[in-house]
C-alpha positions in Angstrom: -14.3 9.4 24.1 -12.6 7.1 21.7 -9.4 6.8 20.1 -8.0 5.0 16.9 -3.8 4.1 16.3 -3.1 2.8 13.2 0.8 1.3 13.1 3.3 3.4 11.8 1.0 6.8 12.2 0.4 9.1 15.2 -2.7 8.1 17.2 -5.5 10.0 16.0 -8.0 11.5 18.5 -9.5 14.1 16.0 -12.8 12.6 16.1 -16.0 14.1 14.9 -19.4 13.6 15.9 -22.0 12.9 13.1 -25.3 13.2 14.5 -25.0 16.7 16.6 -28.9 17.7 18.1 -29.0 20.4 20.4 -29.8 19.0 23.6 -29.0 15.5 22.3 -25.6 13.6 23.5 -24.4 12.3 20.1 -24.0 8.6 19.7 -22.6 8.5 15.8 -18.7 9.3 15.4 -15.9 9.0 12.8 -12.2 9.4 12.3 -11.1 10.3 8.6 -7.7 9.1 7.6 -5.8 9.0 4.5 -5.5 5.4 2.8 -2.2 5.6 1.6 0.4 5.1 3.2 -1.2 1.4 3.5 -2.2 0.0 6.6 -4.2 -3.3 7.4 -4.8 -3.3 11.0 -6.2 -0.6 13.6 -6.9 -0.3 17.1 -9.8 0.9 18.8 -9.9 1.9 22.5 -11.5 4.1 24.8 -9.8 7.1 26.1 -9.8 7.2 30.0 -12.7 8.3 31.7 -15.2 6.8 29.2 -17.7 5.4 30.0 -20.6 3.5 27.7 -23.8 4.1 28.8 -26.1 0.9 30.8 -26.7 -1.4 28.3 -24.7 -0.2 24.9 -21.7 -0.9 23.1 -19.6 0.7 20.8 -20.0 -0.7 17.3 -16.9 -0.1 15.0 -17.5 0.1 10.7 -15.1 1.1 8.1 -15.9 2.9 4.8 -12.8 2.5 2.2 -12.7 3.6 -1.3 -12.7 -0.3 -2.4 -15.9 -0.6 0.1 -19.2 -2.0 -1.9 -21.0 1.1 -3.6 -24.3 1.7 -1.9 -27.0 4.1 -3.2 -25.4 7.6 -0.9 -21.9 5.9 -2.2 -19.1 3.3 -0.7 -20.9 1.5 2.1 -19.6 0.8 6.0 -18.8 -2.6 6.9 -19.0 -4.1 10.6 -15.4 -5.1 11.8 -16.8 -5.8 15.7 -17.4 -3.7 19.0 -16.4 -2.2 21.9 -17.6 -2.3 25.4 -17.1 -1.2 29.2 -15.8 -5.2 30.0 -13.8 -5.3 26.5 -12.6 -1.3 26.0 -10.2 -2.2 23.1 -9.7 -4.1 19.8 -7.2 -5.2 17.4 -8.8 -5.5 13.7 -7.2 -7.0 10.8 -8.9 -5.1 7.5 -8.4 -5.7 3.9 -9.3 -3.4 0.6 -12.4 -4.8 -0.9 -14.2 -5.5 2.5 -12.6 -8.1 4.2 -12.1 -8.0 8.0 -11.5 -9.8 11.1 -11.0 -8.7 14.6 -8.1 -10.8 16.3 -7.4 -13.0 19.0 -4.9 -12.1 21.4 -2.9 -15.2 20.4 -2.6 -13.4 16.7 -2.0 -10.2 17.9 1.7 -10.1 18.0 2.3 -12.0 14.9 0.2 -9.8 12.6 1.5 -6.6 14.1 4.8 -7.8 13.3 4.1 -8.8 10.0 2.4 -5.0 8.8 4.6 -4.5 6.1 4.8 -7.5 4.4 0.8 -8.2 5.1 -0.9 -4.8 3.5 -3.1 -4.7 0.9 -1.2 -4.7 -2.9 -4.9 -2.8 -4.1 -5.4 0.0 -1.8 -5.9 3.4 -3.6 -5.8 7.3 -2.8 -8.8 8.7 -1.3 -10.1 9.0 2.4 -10.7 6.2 5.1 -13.4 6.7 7.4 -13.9 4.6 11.0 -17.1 5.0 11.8 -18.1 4.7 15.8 -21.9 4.1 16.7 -22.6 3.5 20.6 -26.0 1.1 19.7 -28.0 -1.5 22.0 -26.2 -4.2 23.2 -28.6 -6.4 21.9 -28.1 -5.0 18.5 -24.5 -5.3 18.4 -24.6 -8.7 19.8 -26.9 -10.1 16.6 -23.9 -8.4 14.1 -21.1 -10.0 16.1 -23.0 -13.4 15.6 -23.5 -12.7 11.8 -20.1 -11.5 11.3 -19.0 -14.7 13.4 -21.0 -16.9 11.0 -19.7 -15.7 8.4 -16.0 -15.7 9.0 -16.5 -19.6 10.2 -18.0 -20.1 6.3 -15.2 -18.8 5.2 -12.6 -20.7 7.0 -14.5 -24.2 6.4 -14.4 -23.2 2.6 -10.7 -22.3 2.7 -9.9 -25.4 4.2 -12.4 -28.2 2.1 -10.3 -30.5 0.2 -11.6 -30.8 -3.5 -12.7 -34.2 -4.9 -10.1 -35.0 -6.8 -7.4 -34.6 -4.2 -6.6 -38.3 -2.3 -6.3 -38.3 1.1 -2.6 -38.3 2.6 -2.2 -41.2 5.0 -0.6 -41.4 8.2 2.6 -43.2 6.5 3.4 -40.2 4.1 2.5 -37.5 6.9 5.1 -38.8 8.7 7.9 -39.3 6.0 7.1 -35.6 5.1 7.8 -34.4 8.8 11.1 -36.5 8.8 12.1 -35.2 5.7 11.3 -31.6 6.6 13.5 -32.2 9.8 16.3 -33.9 7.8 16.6 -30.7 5.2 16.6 -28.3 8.1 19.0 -30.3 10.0 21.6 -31.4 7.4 22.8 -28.1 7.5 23.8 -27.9 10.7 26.1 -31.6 11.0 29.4 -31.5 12.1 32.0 -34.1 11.8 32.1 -35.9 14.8 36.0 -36.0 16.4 35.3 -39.5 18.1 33.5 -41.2 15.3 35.6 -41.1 12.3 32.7 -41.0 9.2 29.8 -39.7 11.6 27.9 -36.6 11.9 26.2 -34.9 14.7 23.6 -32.2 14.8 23.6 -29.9 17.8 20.3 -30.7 19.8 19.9 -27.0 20.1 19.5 -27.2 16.1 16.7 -29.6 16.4 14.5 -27.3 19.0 14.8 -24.6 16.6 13.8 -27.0 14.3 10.7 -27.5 16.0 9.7 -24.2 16.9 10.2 -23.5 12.8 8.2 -26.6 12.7 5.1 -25.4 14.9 4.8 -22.3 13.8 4.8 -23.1 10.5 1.7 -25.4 11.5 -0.3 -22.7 12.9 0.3 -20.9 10.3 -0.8 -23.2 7.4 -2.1 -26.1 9.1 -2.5 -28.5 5.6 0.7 -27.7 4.3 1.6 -31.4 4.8 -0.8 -32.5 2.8 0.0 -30.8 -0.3 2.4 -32.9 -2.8 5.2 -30.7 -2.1 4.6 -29.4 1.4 7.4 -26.6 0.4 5.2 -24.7 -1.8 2.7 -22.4 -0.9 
């Protein structure tokens, strides 16, 4: 029914139902993978032909060896669902019990950046990805909690402390010029018709920019800080 790929590994389709009844159809699964080599995102997917029953999604937890210890050991944590209308899903997860599932927009980017992005604390031992087809209703109210809690975490990453002034409009913008300026002073050439000028290739000002925007996205206050070149 289901199917996990984790980058860098075959796709695993040795799944195992956990809740076998004679006469029943089972509705609990998991995939067991080793933890090392390190990984922080998986996929999720239906295989063809599935389909959920009226009604019921696919709820997808993980269980590392860094997950919380519960009274019948590490516990599973919600990372989001599946469904008929939505049969994939990209999550980001982190030793310790931190997890997102991803927009397409950061998709690419974080796929990309595997290597670099896995967890420095993830230990030997086994990995489970635990499946449970539940109510849609069910599923819906963890999505909402999980949702809640992501966006608490985000507002707290981004409050400004106290202490900290706030940057005005004039030094924003000297910071931008001066972030161009440094990128583009490499790139001036001695102009042949202007004795004593420099120009700078426009094509070294839209790269420039695209440096510019991405870095943006990707750390949206750094700006702000006294020294927007470190981290």
């Amino acid at each position: 029914m289901f199917s996990v790929v984790i980058p860098g590994r075959p796709c695993v389709t040795d799944i195992n139902a956990v809740d076998v009844q004679p006469g029943v159809q089972p509705t609990k699964f998991a995939f067991t993978v080793p933890a090392l080599p390190r990984f922080n995102h998986i996929v999720v997917f239906f295989l063809p032909g599935t389909v959920l029953p009226p009604d019921t999604a696919a709820a997808i937890y993980l269980q590392t060896p860094n997950s919380k210890q519960g009274p019948n050991g590490p516990e599973f944590q919600f990372l989001g669902a599946i469904a008929n209308e939505k049969p994939s899903a990209i999550f980001k997860v982190r030793s310790g019990g931190g997890q997102a599932q991803l927009t397409e927009a950061q998709q690419e980017d974080d796929m990309l950046d595997e290597d670099a992005n896995a967890s420095r604390d993830a230990t030997n031992g086994q990995i489970v990805i635990g499946i449970s087809i539940e109510p849609t209703q069910s599923v819906a109210a963890q999505m909402a909690a999980l949702d809640a809690a992501r966006e608490a975490t985000s507002t707290d990453l981004v409050r400004l402390p106290p202490q900290q002034k706030q940057i005005t409009t004039k030094v924003l913008a000297q910071r931008v010029i001066g972030n161009a300026f440094n990128f583009l002073a490499s790139f001036a050439e001695s102009d042949p018709n202007r004795r004593g000028e420099d120009v700078v290739p426009l094509k070294s000002f839209r790269d420039w920019w695209t440096k510019f925007e991405r870095r943006i996205d990707m750390d949206p206050t750094f700006l702000e800080r006294e020294d927007p070149n470190q981290p």
